[in-house]
CHARMM internal coordinates of N, CA and C (Angstrom, degrees):
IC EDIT
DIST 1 N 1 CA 1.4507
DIST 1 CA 1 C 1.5277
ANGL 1 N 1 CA 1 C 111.06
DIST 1 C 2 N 1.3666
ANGL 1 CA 1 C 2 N 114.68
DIHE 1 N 1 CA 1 C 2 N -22.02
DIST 2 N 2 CA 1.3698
ANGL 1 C 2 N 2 CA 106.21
DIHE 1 CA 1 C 2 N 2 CA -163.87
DIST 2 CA 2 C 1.5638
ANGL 2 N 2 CA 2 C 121.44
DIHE 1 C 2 N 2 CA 2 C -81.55
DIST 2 C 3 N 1.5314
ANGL 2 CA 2 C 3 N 96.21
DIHE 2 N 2 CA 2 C 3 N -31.10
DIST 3 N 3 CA 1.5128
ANGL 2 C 3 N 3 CA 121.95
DIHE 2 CA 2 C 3 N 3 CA -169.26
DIST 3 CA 3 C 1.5012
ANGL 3 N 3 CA 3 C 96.65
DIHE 2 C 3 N 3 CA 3 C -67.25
DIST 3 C 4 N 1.5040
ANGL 3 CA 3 C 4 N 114.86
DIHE 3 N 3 CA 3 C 4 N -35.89
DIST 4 N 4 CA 1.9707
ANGL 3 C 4 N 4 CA 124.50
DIHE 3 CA 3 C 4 N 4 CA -173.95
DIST 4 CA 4 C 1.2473
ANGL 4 N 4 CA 4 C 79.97
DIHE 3 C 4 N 4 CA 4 C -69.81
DIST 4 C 5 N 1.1706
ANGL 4 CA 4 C 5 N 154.14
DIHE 4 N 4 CA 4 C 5 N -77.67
DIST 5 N 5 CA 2.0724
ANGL 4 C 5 N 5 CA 146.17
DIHE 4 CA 4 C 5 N 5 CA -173.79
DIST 5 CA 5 C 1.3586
ANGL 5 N 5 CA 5 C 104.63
DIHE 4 C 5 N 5 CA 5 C -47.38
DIST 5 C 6 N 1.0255
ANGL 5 CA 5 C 6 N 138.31
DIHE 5 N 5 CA 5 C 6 N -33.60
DIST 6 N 6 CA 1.3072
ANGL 5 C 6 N 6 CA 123.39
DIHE 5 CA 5 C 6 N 6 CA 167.57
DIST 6 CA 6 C 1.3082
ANGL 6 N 6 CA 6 C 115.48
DIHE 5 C 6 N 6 CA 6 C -89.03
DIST 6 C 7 N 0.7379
ANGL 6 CA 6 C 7 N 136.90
DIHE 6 N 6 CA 6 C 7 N -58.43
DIST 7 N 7 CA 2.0368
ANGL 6 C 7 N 7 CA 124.18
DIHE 6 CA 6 C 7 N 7 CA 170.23
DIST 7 CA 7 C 1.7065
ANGL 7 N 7 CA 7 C 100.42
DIHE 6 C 7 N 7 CA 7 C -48.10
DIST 7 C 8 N 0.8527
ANGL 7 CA 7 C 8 N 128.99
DIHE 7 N 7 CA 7 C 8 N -53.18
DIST 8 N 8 CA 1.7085
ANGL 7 C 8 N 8 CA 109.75
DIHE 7 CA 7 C 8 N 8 CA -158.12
DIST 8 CA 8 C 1.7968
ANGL 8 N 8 CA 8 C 104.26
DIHE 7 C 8 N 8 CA 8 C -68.67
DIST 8 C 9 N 1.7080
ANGL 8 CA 8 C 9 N 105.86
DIHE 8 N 8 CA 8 C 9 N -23.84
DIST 9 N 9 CA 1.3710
ANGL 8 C 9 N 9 CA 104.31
DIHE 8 CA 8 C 9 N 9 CA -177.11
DIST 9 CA 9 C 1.5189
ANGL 9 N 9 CA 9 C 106.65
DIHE 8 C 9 N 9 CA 9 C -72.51
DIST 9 C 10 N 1.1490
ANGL 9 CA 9 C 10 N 104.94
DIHE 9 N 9 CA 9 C 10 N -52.59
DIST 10 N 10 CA 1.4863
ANGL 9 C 10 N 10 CA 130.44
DIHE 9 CA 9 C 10 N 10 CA 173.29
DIST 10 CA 10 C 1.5666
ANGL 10 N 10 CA 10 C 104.28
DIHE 9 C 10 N 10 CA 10 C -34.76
DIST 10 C 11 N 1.0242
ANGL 10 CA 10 C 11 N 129.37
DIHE 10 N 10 CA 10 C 11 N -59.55
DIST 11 N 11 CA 1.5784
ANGL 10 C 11 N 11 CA 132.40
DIHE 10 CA 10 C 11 N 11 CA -164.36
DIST 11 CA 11 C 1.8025
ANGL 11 N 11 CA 11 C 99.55
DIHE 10 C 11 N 11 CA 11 C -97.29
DIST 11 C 12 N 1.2415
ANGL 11 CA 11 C 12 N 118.37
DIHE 11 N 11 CA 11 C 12 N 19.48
DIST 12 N 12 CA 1.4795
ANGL 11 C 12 N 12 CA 113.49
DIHE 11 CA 11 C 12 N 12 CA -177.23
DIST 12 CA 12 C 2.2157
ANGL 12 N 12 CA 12 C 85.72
DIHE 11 C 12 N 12 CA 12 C -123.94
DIST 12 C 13 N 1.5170
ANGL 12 CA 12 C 13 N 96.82
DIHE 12 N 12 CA 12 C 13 N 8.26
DIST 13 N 13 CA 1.5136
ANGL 12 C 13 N 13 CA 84.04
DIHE 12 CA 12 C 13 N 13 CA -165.98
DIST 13 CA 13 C 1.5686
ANGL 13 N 13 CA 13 C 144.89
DIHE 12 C 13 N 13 CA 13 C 95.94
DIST 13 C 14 N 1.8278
ANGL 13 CA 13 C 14 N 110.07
DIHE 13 N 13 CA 13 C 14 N -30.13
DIST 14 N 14 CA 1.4527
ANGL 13 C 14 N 14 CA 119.33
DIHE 13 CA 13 C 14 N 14 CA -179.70
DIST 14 CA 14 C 1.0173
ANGL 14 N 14 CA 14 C 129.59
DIHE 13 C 14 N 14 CA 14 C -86.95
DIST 14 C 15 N 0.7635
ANGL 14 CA 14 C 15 N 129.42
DIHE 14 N 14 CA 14 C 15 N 140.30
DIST 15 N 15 CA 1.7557
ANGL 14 C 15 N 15 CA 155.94
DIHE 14 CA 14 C 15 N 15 CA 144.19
DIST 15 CA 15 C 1.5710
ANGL 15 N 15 CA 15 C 110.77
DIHE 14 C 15 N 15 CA 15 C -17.95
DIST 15 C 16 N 1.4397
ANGL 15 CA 15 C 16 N 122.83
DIHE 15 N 15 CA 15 C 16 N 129.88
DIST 16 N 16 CA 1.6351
ANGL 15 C 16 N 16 CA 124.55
DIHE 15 CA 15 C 16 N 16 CA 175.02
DIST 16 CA 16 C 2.1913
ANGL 16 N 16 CA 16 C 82.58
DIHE 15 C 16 N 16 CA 16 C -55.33
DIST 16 C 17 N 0.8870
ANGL 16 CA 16 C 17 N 113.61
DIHE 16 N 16 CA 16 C 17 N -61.16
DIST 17 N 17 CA 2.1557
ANGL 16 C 17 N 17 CA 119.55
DIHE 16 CA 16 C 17 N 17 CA 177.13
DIST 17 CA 17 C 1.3719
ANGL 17 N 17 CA 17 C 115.04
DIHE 16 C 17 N 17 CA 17 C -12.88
DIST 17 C 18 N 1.5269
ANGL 17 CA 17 C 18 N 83.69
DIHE 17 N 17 CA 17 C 18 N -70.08
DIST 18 N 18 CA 1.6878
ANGL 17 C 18 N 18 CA 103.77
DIHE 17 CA 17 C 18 N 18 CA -179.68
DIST 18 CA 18 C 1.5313
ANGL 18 N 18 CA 18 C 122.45
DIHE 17 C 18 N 18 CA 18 C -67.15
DIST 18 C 19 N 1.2244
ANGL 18 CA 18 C 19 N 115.08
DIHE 18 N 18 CA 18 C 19 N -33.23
DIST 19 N 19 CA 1.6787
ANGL 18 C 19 N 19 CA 117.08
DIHE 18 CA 18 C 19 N 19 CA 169.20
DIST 19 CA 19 C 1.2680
ANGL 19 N 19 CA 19 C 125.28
DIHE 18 C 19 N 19 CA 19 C -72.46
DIST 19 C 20 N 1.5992
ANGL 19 CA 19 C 20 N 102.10
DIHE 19 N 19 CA 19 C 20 N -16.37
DIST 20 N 20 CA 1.0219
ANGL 19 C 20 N 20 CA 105.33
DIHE 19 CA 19 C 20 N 20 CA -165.09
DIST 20 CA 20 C 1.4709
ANGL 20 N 20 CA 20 C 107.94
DIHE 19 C 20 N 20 CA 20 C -89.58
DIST 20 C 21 N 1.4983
ANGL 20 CA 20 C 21 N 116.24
DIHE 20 N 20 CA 20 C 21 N -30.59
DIST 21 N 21 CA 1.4202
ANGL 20 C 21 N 21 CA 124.09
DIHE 20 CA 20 C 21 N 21 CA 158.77
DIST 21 CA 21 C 1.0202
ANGL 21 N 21 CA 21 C 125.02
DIHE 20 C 21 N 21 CA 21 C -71.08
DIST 21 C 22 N 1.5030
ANGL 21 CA 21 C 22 N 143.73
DIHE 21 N 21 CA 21 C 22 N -10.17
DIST 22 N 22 CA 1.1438
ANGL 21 C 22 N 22 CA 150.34
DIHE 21 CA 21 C 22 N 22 CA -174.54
DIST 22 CA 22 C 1.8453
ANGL 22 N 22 CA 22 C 97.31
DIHE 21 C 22 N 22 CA 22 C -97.09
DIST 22 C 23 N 1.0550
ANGL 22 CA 22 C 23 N 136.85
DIHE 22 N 22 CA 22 C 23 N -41.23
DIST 23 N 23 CA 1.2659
ANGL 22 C 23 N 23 CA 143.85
DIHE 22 CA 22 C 23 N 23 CA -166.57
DIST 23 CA 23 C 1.9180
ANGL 23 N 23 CA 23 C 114.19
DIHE 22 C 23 N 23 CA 23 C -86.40
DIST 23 C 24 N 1.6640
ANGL 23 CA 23 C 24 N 94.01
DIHE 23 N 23 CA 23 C 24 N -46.93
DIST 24 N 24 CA 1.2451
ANGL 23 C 24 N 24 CA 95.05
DIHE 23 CA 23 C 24 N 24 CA 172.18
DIST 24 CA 24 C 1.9525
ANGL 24 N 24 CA 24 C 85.20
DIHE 23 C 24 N 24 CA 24 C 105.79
DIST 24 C 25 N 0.7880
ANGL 24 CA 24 C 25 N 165.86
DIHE 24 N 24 CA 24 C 25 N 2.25
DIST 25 N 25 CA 1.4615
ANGL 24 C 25 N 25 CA 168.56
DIHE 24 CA 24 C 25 N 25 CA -78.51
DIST 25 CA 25 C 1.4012
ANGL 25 N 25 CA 25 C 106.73
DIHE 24 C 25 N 25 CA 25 C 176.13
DIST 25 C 26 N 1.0212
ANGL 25 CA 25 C 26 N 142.52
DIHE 25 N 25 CA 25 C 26 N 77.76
DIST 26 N 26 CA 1.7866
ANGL 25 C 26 N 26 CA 130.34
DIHE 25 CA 25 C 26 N 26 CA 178.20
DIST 26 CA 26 C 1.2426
ANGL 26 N 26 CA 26 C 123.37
DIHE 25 C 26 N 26 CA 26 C -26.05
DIST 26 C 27 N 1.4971
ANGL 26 CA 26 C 27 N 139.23
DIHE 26 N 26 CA 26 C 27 N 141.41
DIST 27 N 27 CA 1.1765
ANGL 26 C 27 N 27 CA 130.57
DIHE 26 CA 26 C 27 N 27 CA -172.34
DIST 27 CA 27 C 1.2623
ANGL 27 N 27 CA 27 C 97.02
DIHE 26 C 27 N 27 CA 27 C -67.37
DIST 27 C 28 N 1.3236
ANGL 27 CA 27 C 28 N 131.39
DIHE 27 N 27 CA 27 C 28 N -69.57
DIST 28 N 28 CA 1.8415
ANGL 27 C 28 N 28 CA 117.05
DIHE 27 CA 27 C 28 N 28 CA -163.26
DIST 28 CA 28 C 1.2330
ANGL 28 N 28 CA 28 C 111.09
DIHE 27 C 28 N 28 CA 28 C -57.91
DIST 28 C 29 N 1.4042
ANGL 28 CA 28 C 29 N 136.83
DIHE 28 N 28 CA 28 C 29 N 12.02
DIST 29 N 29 CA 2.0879
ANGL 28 C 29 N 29 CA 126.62
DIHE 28 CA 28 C 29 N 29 CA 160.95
DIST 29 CA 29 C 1.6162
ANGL 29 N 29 CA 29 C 94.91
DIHE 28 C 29 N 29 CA 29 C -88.53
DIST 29 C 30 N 1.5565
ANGL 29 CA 29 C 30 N 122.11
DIHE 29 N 29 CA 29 C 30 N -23.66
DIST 30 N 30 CA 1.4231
ANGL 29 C 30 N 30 CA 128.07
DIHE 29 CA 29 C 30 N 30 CA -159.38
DIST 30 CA 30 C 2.0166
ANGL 30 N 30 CA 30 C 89.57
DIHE 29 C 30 N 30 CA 30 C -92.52
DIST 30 C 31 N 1.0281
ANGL 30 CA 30 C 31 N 94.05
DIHE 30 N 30 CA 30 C 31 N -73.87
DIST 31 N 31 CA 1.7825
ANGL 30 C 31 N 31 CA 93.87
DIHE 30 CA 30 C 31 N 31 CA 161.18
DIST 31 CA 31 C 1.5984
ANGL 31 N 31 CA 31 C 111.12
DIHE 30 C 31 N 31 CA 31 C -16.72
DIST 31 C 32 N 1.2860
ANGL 31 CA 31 C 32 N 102.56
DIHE 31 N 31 CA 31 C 32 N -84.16
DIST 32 N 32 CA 2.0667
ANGL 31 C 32 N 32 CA 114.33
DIHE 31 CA 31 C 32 N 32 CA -169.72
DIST 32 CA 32 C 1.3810
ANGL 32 N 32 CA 32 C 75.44
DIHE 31 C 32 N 32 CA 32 C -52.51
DIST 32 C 33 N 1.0422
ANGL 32 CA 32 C 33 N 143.95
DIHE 32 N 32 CA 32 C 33 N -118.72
DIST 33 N 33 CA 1.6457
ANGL 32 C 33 N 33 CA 144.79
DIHE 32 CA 32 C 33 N 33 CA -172.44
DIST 33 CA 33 C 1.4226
ANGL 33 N 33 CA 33 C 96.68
DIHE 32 C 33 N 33 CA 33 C 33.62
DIST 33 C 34 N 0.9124
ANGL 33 CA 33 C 34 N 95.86
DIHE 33 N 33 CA 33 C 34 N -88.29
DIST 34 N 34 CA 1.7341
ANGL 33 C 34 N 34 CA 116.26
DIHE 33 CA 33 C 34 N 34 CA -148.47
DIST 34 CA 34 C 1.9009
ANGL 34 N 34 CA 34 C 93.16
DIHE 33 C 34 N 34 CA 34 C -71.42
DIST 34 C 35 N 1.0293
ANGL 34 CA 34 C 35 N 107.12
DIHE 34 N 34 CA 34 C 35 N -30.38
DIST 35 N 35 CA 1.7040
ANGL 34 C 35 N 35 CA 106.08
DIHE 34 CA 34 C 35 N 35 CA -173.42
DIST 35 CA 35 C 1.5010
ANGL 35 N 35 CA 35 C 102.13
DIHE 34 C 35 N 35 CA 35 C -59.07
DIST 35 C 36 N 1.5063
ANGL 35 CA 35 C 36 N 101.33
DIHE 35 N 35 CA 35 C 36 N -43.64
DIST 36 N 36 CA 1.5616
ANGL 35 C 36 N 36 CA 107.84
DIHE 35 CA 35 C 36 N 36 CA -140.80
DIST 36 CA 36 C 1.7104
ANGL 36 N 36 CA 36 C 134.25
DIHE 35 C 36 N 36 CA 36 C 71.30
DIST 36 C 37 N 1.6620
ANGL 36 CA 36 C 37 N 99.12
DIHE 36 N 36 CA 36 C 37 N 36.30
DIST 37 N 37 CA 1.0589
ANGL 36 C 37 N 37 CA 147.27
DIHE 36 CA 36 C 37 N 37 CA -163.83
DIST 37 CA 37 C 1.6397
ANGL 37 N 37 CA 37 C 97.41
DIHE 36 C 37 N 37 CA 37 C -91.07
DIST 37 C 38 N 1.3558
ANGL 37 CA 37 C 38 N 106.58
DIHE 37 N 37 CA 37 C 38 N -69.42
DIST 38 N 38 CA 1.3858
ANGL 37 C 38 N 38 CA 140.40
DIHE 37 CA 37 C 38 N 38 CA -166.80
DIST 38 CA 38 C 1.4344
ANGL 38 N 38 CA 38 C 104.92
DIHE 37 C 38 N 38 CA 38 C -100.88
DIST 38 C 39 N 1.5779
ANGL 38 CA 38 C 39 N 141.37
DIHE 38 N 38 CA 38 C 39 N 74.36
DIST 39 N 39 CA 1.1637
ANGL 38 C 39 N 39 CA 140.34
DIHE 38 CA 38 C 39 N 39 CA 175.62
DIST 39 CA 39 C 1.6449
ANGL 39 N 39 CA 39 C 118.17
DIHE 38 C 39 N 39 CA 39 C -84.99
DIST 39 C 40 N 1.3967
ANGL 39 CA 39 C 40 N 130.52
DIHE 39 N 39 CA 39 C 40 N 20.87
DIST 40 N 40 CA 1.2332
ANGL 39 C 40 N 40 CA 121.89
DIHE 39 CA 39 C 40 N 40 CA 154.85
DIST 40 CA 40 C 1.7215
ANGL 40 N 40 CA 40 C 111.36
DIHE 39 C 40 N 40 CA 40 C -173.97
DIST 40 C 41 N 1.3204
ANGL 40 CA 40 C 41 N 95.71
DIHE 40 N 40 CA 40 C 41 N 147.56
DIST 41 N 41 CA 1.7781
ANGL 40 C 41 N 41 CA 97.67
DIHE 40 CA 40 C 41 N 41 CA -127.35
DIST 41 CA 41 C 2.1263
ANGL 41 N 41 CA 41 C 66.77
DIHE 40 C 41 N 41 CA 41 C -143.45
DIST 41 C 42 N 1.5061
ANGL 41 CA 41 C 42 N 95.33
DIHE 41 N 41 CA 41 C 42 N -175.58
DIST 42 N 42 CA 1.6780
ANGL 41 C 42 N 42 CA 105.52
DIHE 41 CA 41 C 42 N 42 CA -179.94
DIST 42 CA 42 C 1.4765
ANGL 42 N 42 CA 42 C 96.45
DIHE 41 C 42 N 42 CA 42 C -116.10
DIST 42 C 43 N 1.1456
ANGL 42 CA 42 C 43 N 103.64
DIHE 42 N 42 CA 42 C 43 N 167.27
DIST 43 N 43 CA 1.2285
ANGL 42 C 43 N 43 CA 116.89
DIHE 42 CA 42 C 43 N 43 CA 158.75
DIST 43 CA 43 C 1.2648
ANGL 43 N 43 CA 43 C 130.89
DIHE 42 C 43 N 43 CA 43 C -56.59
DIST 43 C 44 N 1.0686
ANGL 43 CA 43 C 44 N 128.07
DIHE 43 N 43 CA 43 C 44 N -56.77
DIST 44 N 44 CA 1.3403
ANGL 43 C 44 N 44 CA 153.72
DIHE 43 CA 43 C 44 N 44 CA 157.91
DIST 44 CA 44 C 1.4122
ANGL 44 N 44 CA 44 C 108.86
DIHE 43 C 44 N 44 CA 44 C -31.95
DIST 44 C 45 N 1.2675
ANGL 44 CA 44 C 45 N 127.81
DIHE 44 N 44 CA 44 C 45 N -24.78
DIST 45 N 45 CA 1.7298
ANGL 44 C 45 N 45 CA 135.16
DIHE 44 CA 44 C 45 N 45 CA 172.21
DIST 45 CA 45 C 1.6346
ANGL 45 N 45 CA 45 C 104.43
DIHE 44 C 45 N 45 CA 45 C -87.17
DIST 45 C 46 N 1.5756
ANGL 45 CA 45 C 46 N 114.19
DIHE 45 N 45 CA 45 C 46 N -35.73
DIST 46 N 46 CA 1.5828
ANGL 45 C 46 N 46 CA 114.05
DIHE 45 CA 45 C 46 N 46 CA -144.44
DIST 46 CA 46 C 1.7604
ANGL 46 N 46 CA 46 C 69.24
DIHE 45 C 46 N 46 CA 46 C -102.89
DIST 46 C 47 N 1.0397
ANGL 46 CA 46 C 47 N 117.29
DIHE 46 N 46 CA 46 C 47 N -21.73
DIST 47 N 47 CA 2.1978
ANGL 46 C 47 N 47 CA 93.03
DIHE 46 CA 46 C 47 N 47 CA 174.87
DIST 47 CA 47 C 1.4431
ANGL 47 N 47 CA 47 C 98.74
DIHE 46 C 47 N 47 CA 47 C -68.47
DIST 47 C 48 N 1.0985
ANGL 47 CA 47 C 48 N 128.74
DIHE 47 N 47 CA 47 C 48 N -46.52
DIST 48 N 48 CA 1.4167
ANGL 47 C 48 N 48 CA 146.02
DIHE 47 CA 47 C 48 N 48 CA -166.60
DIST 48 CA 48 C 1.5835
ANGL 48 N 48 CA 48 C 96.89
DIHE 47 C 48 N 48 CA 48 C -28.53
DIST 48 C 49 N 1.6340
ANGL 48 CA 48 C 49 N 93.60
DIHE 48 N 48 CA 48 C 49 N -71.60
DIST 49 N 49 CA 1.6673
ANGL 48 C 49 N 49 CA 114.75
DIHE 48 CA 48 C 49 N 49 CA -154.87
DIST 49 CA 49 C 1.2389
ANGL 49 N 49 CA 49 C 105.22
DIHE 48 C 49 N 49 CA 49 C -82.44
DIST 49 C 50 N 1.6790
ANGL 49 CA 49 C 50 N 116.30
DIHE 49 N 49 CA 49 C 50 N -4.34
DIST 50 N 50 CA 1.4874
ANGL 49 C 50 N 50 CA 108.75
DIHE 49 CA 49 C 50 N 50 CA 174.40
DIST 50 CA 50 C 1.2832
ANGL 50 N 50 CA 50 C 111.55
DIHE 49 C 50 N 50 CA 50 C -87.04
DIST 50 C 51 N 1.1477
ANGL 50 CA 50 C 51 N 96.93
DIHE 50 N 50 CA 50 C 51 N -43.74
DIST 51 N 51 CA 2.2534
ANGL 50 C 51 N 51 CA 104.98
DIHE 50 CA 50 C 51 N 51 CA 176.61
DIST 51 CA 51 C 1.4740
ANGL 51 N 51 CA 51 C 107.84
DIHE 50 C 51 N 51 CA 51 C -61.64
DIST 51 C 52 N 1.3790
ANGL 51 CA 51 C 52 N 106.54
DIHE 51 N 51 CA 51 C 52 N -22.70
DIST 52 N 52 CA 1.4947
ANGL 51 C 52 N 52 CA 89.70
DIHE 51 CA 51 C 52 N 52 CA -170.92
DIST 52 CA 52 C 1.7004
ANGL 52 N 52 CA 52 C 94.20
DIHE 51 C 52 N 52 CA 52 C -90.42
DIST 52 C 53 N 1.3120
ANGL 52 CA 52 C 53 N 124.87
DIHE 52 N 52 CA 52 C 53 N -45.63
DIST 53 N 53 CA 1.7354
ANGL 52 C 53 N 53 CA 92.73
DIHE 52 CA 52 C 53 N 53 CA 173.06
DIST 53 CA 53 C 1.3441
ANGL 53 N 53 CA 53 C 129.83
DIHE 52 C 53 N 53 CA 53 C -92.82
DIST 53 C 54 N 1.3710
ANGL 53 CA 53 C 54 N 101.88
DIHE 53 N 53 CA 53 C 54 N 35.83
DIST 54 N 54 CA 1.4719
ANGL 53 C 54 N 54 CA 117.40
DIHE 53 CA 53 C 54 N 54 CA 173.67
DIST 54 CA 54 C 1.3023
ANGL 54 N 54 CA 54 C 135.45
DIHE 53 C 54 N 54 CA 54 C 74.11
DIST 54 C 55 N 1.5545
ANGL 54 CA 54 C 55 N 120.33
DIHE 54 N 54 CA 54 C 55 N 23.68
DIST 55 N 55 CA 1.3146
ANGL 54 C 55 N 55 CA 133.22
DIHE 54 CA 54 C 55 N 55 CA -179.52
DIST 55 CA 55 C 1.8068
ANGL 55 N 55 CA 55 C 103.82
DIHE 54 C 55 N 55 CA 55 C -138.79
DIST 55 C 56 N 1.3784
ANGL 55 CA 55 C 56 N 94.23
DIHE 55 N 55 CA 55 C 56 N -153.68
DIST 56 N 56 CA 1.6907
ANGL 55 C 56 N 56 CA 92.73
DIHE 55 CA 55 C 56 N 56 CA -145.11
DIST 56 CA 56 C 1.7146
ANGL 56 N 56 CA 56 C 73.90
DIHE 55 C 56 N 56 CA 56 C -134.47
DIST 56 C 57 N 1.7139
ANGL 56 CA 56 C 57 N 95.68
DIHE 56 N 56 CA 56 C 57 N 143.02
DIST 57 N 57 CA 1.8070
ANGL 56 C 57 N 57 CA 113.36
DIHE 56 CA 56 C 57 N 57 CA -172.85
DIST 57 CA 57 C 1.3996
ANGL 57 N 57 CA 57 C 91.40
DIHE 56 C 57 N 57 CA 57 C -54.47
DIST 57 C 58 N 1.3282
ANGL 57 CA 57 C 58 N 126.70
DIHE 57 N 57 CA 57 C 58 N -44.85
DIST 58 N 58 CA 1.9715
ANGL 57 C 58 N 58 CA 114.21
DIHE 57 CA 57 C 58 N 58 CA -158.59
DIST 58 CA 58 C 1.5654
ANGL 58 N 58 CA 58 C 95.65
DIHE 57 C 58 N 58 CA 58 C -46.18
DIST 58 C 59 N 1.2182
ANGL 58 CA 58 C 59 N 118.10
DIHE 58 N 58 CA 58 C 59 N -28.85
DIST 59 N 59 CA 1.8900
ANGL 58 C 59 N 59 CA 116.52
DIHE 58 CA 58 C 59 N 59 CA -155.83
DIST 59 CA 59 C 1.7295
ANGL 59 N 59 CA 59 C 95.92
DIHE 58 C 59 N 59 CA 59 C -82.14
DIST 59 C 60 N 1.5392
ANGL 59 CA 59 C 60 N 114.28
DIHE 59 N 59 CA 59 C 60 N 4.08
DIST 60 N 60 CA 1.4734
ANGL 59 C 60 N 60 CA 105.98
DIHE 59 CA 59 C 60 N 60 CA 173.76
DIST 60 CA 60 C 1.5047
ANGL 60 N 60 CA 60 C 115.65
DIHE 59 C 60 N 60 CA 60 C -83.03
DIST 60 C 61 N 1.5304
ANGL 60 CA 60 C 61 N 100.58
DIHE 60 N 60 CA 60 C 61 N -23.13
DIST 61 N 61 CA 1.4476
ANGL 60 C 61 N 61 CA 128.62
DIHE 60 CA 60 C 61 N 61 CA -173.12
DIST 61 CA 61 C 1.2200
ANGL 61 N 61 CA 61 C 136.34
DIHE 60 C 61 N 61 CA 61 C -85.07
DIST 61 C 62 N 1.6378
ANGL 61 CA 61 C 62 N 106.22
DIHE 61 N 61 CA 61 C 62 N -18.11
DIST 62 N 62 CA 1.0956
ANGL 61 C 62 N 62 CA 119.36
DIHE 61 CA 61 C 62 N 62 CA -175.61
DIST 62 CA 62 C 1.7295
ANGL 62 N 62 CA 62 C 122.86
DIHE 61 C 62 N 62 CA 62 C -84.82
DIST 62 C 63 N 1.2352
ANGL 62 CA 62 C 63 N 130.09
DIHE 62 N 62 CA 62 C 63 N 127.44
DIST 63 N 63 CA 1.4314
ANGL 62 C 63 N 63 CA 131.66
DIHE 62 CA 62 C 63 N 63 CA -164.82
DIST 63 CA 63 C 1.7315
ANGL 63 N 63 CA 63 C 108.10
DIHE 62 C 63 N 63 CA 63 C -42.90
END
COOR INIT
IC SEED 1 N 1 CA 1 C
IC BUILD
């Protein structure tokens, strides 16, 4: 899941900084995220980071 938050941020241009202000989400939960550092997180974070780069959590999930 994490690597799908990092490529879609990644290819939209942002910063772990910038998402992290746009989402409301601290960079180090977005960090462990993306590390696979941090393997379980709420929902309520992963709506966060989906609205903020403009897609929907299933697209974190998808192969």
């Amino acid at each position: 899941m994490g690597y799908k938050i990092k490529d879609i941020r990644e290819s939209l241009g942002l910063t772990q900084e910038q998402l992290a202000e746009k989402s409301g989400v601290s960079r180090t939960i977005i960090s462990g995220l993306e590390n696979g550092t941090d393997r379980a997180t709420t929902t309520k974070t992963l709506l966060k980071i989906a609205s903020a780069l403009g897609t929907t959590v299933d697209q974190f999930f998808l192969p």
